[in-house]
N, C-alpha and C positions, 0 to 999 in steps of 0.2 A: 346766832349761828346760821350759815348758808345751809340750805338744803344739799345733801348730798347723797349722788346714785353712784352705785356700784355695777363695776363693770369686771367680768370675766375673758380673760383672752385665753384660749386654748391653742396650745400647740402640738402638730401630731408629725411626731419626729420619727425617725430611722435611728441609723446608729449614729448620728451626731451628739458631741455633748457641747463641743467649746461658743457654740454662738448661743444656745440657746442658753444655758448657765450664764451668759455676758446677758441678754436680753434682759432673763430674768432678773438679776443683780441690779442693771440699770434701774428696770420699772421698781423695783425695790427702793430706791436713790431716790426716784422722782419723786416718788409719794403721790398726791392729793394733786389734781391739775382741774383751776376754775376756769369755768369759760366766758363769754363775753355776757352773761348773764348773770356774772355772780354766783353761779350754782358749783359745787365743788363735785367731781369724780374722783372716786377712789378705784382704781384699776390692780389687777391680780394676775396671776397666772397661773394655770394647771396644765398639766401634762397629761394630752389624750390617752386614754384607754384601748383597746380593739375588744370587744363585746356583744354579745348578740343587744341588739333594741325593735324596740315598738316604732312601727312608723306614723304613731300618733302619740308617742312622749314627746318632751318638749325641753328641745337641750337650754343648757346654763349658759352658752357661751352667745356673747356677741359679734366676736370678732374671732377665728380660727386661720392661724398662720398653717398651711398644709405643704409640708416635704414628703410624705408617704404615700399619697393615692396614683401617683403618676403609675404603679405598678403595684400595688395591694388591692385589689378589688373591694375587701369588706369595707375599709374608710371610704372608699372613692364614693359608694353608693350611699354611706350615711350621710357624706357631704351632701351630695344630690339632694339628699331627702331634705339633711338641714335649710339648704338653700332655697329649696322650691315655697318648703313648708312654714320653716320660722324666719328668714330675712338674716337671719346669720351672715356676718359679712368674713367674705372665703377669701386668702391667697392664696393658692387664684381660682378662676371659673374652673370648677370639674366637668364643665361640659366644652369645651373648648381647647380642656388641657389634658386631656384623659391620660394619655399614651406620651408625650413629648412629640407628637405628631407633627412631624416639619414637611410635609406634601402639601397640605390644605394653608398653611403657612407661606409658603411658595406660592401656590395658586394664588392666595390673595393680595400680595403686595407685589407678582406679576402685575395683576389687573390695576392696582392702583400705581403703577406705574413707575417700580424701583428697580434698578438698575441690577434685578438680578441675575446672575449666569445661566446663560441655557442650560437647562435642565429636561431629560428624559426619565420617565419610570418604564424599568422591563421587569416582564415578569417572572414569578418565581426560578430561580435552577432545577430545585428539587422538587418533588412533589409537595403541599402539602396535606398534615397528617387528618384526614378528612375521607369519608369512603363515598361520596359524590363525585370526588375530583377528579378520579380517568374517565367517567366519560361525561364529562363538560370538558376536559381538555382537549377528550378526542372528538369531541361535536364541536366545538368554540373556538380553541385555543388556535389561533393562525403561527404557522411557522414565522419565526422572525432571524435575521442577520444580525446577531449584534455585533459584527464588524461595522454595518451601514449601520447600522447608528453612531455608533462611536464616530465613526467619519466623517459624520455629519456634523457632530458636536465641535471633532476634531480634539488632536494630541496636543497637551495634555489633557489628562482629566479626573474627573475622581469618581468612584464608587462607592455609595454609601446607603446604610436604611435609608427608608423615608420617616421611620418613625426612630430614627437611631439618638442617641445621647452618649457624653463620653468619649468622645472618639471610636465607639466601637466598632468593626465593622469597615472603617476607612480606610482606604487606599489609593494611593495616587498610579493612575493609570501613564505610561508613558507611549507604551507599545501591544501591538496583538499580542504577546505572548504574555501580557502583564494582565492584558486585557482579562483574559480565559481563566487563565490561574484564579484570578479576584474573582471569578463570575462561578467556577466552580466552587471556589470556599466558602460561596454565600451562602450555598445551601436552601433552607427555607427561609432566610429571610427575602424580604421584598426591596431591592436595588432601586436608588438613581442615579443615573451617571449627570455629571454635574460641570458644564466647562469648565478649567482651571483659571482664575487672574492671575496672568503673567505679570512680572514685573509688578506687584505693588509696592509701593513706598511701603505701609505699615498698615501692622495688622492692631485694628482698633475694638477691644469688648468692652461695650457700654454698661453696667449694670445697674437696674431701673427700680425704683421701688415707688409707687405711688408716681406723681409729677417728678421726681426728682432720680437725676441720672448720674453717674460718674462715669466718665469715659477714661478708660486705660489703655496704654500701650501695651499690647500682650505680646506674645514670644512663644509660640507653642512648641517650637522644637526645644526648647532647653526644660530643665528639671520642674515643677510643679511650684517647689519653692522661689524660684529666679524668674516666672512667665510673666510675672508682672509686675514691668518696670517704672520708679519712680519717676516718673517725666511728667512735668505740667506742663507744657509746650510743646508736644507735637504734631498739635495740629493747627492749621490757621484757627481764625475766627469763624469763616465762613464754612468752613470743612466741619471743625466741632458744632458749629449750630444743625447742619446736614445731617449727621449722627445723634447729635440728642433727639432733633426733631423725628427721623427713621425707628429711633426704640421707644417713642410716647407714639407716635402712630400705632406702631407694631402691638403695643401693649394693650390701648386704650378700643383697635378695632376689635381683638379677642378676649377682651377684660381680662388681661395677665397684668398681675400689680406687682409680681418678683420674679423677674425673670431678669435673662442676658441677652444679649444682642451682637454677634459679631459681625462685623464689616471688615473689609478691604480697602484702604485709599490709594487709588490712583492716580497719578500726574500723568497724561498723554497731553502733548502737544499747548503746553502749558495751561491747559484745564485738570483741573484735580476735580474727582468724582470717589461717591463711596457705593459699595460694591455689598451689602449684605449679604451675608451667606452660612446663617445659622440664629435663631431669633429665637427658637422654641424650646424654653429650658424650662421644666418642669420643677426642678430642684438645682436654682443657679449654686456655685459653688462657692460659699462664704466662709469659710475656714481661715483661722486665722493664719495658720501655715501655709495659705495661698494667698489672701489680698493681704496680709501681714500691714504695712503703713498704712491700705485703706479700710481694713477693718472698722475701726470706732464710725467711720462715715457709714458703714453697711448697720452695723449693732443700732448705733443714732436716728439713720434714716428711718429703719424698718420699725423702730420705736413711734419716733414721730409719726408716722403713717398708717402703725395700729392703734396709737391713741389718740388720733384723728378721727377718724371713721369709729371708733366705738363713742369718741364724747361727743360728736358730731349728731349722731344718729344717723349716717351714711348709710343708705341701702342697696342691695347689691341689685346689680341691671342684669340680666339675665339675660334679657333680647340685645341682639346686635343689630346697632342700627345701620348695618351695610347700607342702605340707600342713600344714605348722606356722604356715605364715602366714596360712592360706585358713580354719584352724581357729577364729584369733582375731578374723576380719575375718567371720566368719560365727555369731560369739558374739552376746548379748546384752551384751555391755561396753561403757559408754561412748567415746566417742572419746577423750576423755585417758586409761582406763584400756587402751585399745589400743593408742593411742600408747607407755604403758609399756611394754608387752609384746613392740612391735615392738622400742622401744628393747632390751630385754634380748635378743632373739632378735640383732640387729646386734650387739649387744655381745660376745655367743658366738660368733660367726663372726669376728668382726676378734680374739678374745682379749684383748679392749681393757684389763682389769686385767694381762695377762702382756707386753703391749706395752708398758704406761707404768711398767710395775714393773724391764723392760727398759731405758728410755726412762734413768731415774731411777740404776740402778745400772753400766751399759756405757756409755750416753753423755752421762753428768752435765756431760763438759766440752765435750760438743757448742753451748751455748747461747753461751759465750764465745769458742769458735773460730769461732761464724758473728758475731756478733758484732765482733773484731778483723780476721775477713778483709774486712766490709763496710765498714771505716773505713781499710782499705787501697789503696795504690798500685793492686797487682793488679786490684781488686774497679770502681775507680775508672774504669781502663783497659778492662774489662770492659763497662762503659756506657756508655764514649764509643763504644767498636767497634761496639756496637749501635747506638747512635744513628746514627751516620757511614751502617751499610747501611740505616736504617730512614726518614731524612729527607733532605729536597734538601739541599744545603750551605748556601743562607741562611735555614734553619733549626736547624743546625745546633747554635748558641750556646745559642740560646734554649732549645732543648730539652734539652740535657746539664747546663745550671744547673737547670732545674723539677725534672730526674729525681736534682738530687745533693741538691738541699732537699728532698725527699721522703724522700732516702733518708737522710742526715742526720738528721731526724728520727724517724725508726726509731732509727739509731745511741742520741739520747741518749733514748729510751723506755726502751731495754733494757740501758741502762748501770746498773753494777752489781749 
């Protein structure tokens, strides 16, 4: 009999039930995965706690998938501790990803050199609630125009957190009077105004997990269920490489392994360019009632990429190595020859050749167990229970038939 280690994966969830119930079920499926050593893992799953702890115990888990600390402080700091302390491998860095923070986001794939929108941060509207602050504002705080800004930036544009998710908080600026209004309603949050891309072709969310990316065509003005459209061809060759490569960058310089990435694609003057303009999703959105046909790819992915790094013995990088990025983005190299270069610095960090070389030899019969679980009773039941907590009841029909012809046609793409 092969030697066999046991591995605990923790999951510390919100109110989500339906991805993490699929996750579970799968690793359930998989059973027992050997590695190129012949040694067998048995892999598990528990569902995190919130608890007081010792920051000298010593957690169970190897691998913690995280959808909670972006905004619960008590996880966020055990993460910390697990990370600093036991090599617990985290989705994603808690130190990186605290808040869904997209300014320091901004700043840095400014500096390496992506074609993001002019962007401005002003400050507060309101005061905020702090009893320092009238007089640092009245010592410090310089009167500003933000007409001259706006102007600067130019019509249109948008205003939004810098630490915002959700759409919360956004607005599309067209005119002064639009301007004021949006800058008064913000209150105490902290604004960027953002230039708008005019005229894009299509609006592209890549959603990344580990090396492995799926690029979608989204739709954000239409309903939550309809954003994301079944289309494998809308982007060239060279457009889709631009966007995978942009969200393994993105990922691999702030050690974010489950995140989204939105871009812009533009066509001006028969050059097509991609236009990032939202990277920092602390808790991407995986519901099956939104990626619905790409779901089993999200459930699959995020599978193989925690039972990667926990059979692996993958350890988590805590330091960023911004100098090897800062180095290339301060070359004289063209932008596509940077783009290479980023791409291969991501590609050393995720192991992307020892993870599909993984992928290919321990979970070969991973693609036909997600595959027959999705054409199952169980799988079936799974998305009515969603739908049932997700809509009124006289919507109920209509949405469990759109989300089974979706997924039905996933089933016969991937058949045989």
């Amino acid at each position: 009999m092969p030697d066999r280690t046991e591995h605990l994966l923790g999951l510390l969830l919100g109110t989500e039930e339906d991805w993490p119930r699929a996750f579970e079920e799968l690793l359930r499926r998989l059973g027992p995965v050997r590695d190129g050593n012949g040694r067998d893992h048995a892999l598990r799953t528990e569902r995190i706690t919130i608890e007081p702890f010792d920051l000298r115990s010593r957690p169970r888990y190897d691998l913690v998938i995280d959808r909670l600390a972006y905004w619960y402080y008590v996880p966020r700091e055990w993460l910390k501790k697990v990370a600093l302390m036991d090599d617990v491998y985290l989705l994603n860095s808690p130190f990186t990803f605290q808040s869904m923070e997209k300014h320091a986001a901004y700043c840095a794939m400014i500096r390496l050199g992506l074609k993001v929108p002019d962007t401005w941060l002003v400050p507060y509207k309101n005061p905020v609630d702090n009893a320092r602050y009238a007089y640092t504002a009245a010592r410090y705080n310089r009167p500003f125009d933000l007409d001259e800004v706006a102007e600067q930036i130019g019509y249109p544009l948008y205003m939004k957190p810098f630490d915002g998710g959700a759409w919360r908080g956004v607005s599309r600026i067209g005119d002064r009077e639009t301007l004021h209004r949006a800058y008064d309603e913000s209150g105490e949050m902290l604004m960027h105004l953002q230039a708008s891309v005019e005229g894009y072709d299509v609006f592209a969310r890549s959603l990344t997990i580990g090396p492995d990316s799926m690029v979608m065509r989204f739709r954000p003005e239409l309903p939550m269920h309809d954003r994301y459209a079944v289309d494998h061809g809308f982007l060239s060759e060279e457009t889709g490489a631009e966007v995978l490569t942009i969200s393994r960058l993105i990922n691999a310089f702030f050690r974010w392994e489950f995140n989204s990435c939105e871009s812009l694609i533009v066509t001006r003057d028969g050059a097509t360019s991609a236009h990032p303009i939202d990277y920092a999703n602390a808790c991407p959105d995986i519901s099956i009632t939104s990626l619905h046909y790409y779901f089993p790819w999200a459930i699959s992915t995020l599978l193989k990429w925690s039972v990667f790094c926990a059979v692996s013995g993958r350890r988590p990088r805590l330091d960023l190595d911004t100098s090897n990025y800062f180095e290339v983005a301060d070359s004289d190299r063209s932008y596509e020859d940077k783009l290479t270069e980023y791409r291969r610095l991501a590609d050393d960090y995720f192991e992307t050749e020892r993870f599909h070389e993984f992928c290919a030899t321990s979970l070969g019969r991973l693609g036909d167990l997600v595959r027959d679980w999705v054409a199952s009773p169980a799988f079936d039941q799974l998305l009515v229970d969603t739908v049932r907590a997700t809509y009124p009841p006289a919507e109920q029909d209509r949405f469990v038939a759109h989300f089974r012809g979706l997924l039905g046609l996933w089933v016969e793409d991937n058949a045989g």
